[in-house]
N, CA, C and O atoms as a MOPAC input file, in Angstrom:
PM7 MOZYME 1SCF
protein

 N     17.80500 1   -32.88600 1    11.46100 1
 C     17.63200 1   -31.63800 1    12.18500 1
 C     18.09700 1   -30.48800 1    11.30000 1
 O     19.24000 1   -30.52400 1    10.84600 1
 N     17.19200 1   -29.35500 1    10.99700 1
 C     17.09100 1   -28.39000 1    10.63500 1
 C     17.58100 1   -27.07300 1    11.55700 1
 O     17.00200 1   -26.45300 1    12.44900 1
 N     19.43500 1   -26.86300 1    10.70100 1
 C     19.92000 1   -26.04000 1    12.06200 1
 C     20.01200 1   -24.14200 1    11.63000 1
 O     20.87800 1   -24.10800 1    10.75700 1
 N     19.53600 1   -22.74800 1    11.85700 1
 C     20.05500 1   -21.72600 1    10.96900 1
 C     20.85500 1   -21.00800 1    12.76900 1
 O     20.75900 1   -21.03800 1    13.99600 1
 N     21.84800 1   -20.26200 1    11.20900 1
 C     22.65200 1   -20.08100 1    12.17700 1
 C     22.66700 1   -18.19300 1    11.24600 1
 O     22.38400 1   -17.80500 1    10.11300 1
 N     23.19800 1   -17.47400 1    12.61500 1
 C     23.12600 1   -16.00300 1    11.81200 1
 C     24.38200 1   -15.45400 1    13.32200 1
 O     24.70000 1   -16.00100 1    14.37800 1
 N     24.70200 1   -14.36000 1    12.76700 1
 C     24.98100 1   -13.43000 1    13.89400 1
 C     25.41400 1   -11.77700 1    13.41700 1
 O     25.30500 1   -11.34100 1    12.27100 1
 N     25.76300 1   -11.25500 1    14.23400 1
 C     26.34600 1    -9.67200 1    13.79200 1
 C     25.28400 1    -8.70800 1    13.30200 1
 O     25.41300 1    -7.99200 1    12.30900 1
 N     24.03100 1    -8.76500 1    14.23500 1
 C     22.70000 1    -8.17600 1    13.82400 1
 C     23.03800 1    -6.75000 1    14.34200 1
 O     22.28000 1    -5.91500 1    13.84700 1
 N     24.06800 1    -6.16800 1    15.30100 1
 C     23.95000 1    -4.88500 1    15.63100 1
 C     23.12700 1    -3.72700 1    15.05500 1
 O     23.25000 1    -2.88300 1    14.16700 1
 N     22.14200 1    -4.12300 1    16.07200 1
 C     20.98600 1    -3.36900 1    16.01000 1
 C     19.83900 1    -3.38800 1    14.63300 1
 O     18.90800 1    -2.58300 1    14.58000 1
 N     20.03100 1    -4.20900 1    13.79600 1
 C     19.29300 1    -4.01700 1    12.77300 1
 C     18.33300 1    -4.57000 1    12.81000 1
 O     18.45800 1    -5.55500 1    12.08300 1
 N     17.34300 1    -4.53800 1    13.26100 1
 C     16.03700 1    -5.51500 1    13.73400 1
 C     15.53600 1    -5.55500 1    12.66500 1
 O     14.77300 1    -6.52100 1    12.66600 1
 N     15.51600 1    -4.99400 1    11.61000 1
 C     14.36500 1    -5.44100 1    10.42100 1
 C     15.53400 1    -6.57000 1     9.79200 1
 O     14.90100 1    -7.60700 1     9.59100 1
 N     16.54900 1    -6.71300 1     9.52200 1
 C     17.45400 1    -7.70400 1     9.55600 1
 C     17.10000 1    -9.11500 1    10.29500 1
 O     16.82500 1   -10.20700 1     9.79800 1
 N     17.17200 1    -8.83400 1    11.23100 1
 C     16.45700 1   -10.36500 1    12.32800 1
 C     15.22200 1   -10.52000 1    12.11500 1
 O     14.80700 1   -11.64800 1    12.38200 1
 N     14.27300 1    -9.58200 1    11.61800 1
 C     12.67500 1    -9.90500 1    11.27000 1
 C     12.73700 1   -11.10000 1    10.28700 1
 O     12.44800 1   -12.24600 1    10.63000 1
 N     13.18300 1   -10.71000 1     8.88800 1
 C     13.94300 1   -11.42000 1     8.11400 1
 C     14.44800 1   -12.68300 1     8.16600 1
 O     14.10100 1   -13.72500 1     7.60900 1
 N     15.31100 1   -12.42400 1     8.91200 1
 C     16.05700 1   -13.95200 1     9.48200 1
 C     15.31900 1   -14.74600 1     9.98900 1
 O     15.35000 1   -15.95900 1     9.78300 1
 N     14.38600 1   -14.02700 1    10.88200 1
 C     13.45400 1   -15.24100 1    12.01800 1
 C     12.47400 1   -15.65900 1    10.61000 1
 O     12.34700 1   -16.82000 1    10.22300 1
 N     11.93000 1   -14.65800 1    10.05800 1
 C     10.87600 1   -15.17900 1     8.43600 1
 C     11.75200 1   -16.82400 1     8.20500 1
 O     11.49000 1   -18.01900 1     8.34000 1
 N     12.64400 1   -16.15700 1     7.87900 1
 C     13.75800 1   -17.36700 1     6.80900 1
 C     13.81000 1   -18.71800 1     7.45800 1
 O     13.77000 1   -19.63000 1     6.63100 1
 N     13.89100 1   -19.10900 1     8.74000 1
 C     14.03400 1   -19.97700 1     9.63500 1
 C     12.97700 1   -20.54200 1     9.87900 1
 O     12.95200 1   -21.76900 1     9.77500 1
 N     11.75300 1   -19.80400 1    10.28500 1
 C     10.42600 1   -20.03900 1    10.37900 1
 C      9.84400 1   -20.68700 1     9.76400 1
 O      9.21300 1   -21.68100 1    10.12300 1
 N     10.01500 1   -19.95600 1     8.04400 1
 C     10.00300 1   -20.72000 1     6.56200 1
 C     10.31100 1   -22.23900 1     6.42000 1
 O      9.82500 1   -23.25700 1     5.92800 1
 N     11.71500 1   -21.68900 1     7.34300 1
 C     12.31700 1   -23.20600 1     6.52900 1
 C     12.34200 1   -24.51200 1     7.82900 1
 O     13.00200 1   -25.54000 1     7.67800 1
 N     11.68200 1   -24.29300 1     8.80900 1
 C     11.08300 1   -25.31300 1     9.95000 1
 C     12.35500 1   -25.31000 1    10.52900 1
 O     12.64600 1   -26.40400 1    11.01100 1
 N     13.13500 1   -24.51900 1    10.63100 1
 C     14.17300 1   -24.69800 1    11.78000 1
 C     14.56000 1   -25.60100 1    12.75100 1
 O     13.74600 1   -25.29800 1    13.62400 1
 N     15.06400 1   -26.28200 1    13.11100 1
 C     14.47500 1   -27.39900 1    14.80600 1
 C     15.22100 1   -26.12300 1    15.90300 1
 O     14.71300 1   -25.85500 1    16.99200 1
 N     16.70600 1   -25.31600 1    15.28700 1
 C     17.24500 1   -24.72700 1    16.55800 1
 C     18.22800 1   -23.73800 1    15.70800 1
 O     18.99400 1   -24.03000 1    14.79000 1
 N     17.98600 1   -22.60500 1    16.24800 1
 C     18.98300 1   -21.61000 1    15.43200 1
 C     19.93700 1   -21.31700 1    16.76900 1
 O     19.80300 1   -21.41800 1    17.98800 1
 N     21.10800 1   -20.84300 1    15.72000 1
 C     22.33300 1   -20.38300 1    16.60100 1
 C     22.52400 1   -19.00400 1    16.49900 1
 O     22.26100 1   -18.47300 1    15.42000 1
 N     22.95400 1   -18.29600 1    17.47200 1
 C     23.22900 1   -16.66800 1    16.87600 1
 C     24.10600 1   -16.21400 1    17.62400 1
 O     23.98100 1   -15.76000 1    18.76200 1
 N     25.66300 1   -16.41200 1    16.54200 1
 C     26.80300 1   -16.29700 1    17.15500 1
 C     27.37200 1   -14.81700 1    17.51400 1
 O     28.55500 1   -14.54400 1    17.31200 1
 N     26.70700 1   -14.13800 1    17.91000 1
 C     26.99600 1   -12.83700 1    19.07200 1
 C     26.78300 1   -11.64100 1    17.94000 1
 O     26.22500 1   -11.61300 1    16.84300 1
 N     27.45000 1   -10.73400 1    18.68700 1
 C     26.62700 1    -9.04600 1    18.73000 1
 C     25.07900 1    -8.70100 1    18.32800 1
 O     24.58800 1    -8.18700 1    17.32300 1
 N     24.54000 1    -9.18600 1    19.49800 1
 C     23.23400 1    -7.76100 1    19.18900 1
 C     23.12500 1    -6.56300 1    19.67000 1
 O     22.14400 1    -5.83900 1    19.50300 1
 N     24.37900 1    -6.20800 1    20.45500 1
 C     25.17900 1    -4.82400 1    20.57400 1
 C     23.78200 1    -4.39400 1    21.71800 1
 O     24.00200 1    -3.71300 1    22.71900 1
 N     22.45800 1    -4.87900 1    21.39300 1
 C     21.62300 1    -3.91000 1    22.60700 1
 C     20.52100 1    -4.80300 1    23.18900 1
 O     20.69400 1    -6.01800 1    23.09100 1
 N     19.35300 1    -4.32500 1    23.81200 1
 C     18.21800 1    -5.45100 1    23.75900 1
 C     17.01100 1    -5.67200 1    22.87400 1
 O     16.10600 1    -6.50600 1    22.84700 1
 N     17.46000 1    -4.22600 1    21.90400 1
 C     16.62300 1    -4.17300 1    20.96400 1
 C     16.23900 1    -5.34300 1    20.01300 1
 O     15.12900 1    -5.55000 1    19.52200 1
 N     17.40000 1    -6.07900 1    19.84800 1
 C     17.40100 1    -7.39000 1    19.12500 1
 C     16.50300 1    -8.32400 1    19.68800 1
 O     15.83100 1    -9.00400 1    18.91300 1
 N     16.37700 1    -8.47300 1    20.93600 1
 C     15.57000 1    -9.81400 1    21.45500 1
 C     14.39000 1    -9.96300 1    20.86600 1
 O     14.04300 1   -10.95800 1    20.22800 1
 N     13.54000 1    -8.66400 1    21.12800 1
 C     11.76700 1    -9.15500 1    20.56000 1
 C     11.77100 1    -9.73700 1    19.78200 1
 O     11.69700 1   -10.90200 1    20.17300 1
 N     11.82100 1    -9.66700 1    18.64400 1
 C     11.51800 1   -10.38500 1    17.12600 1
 C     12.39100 1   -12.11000 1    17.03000 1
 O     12.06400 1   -13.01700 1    16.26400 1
 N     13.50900 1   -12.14300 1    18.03300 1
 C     13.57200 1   -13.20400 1    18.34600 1
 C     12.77500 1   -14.77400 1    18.97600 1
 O     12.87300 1   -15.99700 1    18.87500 1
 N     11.89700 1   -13.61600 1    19.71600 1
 C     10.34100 1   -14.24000 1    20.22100 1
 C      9.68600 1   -14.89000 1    19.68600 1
 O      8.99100 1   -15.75500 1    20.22000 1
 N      9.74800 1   -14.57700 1    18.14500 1
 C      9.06200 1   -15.23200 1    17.50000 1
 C      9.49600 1   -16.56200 1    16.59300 1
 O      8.96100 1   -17.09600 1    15.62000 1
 N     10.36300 1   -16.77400 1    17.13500 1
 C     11.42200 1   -17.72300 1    16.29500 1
 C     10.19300 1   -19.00500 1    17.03900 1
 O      9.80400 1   -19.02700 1    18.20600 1
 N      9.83100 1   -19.90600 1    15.98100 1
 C      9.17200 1   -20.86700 1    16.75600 1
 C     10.31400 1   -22.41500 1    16.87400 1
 O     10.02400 1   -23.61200 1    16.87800 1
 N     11.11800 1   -21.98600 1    16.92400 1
 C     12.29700 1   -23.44500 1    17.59800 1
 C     13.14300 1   -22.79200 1    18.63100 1
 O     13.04500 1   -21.58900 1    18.87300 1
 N     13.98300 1   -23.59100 1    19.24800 1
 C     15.05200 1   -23.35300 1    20.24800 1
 C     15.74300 1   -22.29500 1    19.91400 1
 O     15.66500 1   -22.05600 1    18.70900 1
 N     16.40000 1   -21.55800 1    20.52400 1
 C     17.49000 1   -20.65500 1    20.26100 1
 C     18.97000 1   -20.68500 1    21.11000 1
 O     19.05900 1   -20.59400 1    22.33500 1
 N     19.55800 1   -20.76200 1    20.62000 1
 C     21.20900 1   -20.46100 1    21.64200 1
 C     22.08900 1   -19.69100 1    20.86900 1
 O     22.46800 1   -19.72300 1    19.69900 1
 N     22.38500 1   -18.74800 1    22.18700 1
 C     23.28800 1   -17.75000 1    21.41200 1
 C     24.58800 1   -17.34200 1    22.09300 1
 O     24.54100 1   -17.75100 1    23.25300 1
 N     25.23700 1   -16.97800 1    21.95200 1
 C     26.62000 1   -16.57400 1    22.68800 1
 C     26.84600 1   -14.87300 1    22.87600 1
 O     25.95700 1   -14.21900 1    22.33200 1
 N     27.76500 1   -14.18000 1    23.47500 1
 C     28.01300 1   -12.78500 1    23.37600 1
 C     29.23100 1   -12.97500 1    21.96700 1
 O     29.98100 1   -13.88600 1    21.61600 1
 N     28.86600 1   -11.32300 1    21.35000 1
 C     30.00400 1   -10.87500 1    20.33600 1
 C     30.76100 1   -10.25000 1    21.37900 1
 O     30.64500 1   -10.49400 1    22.57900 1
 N     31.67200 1    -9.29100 1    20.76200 1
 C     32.76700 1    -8.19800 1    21.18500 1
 C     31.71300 1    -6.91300 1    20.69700 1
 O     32.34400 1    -6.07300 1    20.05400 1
 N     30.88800 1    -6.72200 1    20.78800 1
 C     30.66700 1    -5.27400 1    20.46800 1
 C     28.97800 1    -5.15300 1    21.05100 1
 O     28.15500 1    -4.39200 1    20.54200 1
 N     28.64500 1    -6.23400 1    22.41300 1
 C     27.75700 1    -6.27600 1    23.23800 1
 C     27.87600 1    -5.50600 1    24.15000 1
 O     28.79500 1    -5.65100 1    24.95700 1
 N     26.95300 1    -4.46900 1    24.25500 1
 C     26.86500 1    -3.50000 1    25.18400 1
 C     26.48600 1    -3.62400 1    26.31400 1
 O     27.28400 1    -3.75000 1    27.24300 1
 N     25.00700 1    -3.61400 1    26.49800 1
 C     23.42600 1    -3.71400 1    27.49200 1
 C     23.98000 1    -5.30500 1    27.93400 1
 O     23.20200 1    -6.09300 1    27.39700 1
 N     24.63700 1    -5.77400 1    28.41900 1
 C     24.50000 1    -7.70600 1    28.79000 1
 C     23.97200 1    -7.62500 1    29.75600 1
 O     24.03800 1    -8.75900 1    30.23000 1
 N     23.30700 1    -6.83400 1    30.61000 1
 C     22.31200 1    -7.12300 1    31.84500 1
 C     20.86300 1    -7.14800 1    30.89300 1
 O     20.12800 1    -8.12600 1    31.02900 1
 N     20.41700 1    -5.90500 1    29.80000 1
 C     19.13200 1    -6.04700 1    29.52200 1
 C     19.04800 1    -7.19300 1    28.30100 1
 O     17.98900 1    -7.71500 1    27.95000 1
 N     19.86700 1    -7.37600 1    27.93800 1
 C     20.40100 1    -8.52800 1    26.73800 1
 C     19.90600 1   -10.10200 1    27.27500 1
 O     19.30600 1   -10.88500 1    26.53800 1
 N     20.24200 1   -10.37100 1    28.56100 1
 C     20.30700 1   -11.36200 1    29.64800 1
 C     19.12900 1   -11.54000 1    29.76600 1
 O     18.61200 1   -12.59000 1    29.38400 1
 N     18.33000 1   -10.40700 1    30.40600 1
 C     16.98300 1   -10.35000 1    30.68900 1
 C     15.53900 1   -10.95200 1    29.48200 1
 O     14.45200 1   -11.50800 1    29.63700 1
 N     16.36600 1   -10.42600 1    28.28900 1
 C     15.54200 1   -10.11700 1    27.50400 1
 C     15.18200 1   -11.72400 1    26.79900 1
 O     14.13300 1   -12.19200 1    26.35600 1
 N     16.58400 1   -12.29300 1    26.93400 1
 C     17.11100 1   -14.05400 1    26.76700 1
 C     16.11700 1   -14.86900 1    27.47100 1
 O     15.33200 1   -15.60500 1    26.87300 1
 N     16.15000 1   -14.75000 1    28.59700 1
 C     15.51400 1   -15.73800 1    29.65000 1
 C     14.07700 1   -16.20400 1    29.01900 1
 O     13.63900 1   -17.35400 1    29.00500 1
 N     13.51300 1   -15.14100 1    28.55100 1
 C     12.08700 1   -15.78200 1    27.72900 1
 C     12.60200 1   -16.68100 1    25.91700 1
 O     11.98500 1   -17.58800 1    25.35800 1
 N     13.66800 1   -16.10100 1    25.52500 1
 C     14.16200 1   -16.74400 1    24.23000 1
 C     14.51600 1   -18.00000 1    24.33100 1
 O     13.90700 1   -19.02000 1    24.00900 1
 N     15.98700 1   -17.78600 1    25.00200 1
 C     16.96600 1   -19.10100 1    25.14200 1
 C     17.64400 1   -18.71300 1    25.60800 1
 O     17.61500 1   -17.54100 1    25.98500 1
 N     18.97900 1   -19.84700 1    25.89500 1
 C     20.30200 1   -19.55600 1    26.88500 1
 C     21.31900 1   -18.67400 1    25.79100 1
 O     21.41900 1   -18.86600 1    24.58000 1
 N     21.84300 1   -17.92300 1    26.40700 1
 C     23.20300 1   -17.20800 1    26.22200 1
 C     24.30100 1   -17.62000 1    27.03400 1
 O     24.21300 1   -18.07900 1    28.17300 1
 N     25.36000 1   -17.42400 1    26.36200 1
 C     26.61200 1   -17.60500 1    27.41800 1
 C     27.91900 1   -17.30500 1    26.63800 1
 O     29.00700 1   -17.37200 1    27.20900 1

């Protein structure tokens, strides 16, 4: 099993474009993304991750209602 793991994207979405490339690339089975995407801006491009996703909250998560929302089509948070 092919695991990528990233976190501390606050707000940089061309950053996570990137990342999801890199993972994508490299056949991922399940990435981890150990907290702050600070908004919900982060989720979309997560969408495209074609394996599992699980992620946790950082300390510098703002939006966790639209963050939550935005999850439910990604993967679990908690």
């Amino acid at each position: 099993m092919r695991i990528g793991i990233f976190a501390d994207a606050h707000d940089h979405v061309d950053h996570v474009r990137v990342a999801v490339g890199m993972f994508n690339q490299a056949r991922c089975d399940l990435v981890l993304f150990a907290g702050d995407f600070c908004s919900p801006i982060i989720v979309p491009p997560l969408r495209k991750l074609t394996c599992k996703v699980i992620a946790c909250w950082g300390d510098n998560d703002g939006n966790r209602i639209g963050i939550e929302g935005g999850m439910r089509i990604v993967g679990p948070i908690g």
